[in-house]
N, C-alpha and C positions, 0 to 999 in steps of 0.2 A: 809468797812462793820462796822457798828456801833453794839456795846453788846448785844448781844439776853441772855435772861432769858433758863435756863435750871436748873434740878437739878445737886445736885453733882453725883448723881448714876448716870445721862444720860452722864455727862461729862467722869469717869470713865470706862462706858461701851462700849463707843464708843471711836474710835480714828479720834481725832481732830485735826489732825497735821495743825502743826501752830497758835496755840490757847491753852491759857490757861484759866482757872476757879476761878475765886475769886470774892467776895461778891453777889453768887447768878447770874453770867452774865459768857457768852461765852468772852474771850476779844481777838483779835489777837494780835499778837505777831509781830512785826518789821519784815521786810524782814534785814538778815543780809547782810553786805557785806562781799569783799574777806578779807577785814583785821580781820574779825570779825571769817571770818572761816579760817585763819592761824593761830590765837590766839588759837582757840576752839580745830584744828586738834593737835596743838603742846601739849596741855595740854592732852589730848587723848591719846599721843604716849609718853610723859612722864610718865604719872601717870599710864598710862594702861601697858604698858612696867614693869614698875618696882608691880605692885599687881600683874601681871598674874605672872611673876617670881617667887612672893614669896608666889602666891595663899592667900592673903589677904582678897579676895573680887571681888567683879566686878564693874567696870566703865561704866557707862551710859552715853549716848549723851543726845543732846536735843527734840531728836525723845521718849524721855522716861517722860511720867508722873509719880510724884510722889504725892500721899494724902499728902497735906500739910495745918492742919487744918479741918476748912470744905472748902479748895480748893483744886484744881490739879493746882503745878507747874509744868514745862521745866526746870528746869537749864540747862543751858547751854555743861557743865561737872557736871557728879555728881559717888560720889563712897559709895560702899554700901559693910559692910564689911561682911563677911566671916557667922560668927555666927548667923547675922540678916538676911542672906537673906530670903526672901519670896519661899517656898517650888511652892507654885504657880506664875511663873513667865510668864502666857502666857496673863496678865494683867499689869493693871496699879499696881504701885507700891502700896499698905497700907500702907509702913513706907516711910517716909522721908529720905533720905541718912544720911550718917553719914558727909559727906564732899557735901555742893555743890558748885558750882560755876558759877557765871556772868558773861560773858565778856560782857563788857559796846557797844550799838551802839551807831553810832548816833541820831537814832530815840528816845533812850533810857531818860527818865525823870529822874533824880537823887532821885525825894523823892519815885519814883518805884520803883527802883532798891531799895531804903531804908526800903521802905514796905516790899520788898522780902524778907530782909538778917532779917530783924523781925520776919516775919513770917515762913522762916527756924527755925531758933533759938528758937522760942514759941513749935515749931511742934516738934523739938528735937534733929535738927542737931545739931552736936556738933562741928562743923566751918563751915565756907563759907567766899567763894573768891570773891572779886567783883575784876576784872581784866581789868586796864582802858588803852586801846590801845593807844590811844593819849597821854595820860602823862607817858603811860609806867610804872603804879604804879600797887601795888595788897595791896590791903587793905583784913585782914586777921579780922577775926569777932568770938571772941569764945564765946560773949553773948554781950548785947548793950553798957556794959562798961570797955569788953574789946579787946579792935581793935588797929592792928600795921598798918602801911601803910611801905609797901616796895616800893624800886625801884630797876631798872635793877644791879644796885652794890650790891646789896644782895642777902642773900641766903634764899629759898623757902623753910619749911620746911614741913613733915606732920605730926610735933610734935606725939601725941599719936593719932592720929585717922588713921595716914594711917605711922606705925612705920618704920623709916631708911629711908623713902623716903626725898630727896633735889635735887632739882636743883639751878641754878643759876635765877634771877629775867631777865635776857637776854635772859636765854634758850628759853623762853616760848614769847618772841616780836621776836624772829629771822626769 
């Protein structure tokens, strides 16, 4: 299906699973695969696991739009903490997570995925993961000029946005 034109209010109002919003256009979204949804389920049961424990916030899938600018993104994992959440949540999100996250497919264009952790980062996330299956790497973004690249021998943190939380860079490929 090629881009169909809509506003943002229509993209918001309505649920468009499988499609996201940016520059004015409907776009779909890659069909994932199973590696894409092992990745996506582990970071879910990691990060979801340890916020409901400590009641930090809530974790969102990629069934969840968030206002990001004048678009609507999916990340793929995204977490939204405690004090920001939206009192009306029977909608797309208003704010931007505080954490989101990519897991890379193959369908997936590099300088898209690049637009994305941009346009997190402008909108006012305060990190985002881009999580690459294949190399097994997670590139951490806490604004365009500052970004670590892990690999499975490291450790994952969620420094000050999602505090005490770590796993290992394996947990989340296993």
């Amino acid at each position: 299906m090629s881009a169909k034109s809509i506003t943002l209010e229509e993209f918001l109002a309505n649920d468009y699973e499988s499609y996201e919003y940016t520059k004015g256009e409907l776009v779909p979204m890659g069909d994932p695969t199973m590696e894409h949804g092992e990745v996506s389920s582990n970071l879910v049961i990691l990060l979801g696991t340890y916020v409901r424990q400590h009641r930090l916030g809530r974790i969102y899938t990629a069934a969840t739009t968030f206002q990001i600018g004048p678009g609507g993104r999916k990340p793929d994992v995204a977490f939204v903490s405690q004090e920001r959440l939206p009192e009306n949540r029977r909608q797309a999100s208003p704010i931007p997570p505080d954490l989101a996250i990519e897991v890379v497919s193959p369908t997936d264009k590099t300088y898209e995925i690049q637009e994305k952790v941009l346009e997190y980062l402008a909108a006012g996330a305060r990190m985002v993961w881009v999580v690459e299956p294949v190399l097994k790497t997670i590139t951490v973004y806490r604004s365009p000029n500052d970004i670590r690249t892990l690999t499975i021998n490291d450790s994952l943190t969620g420094e000050n946005v999602i505090e005490g939380f770590q796993c290992s860079g394996a947990e989340i490929f296993e």
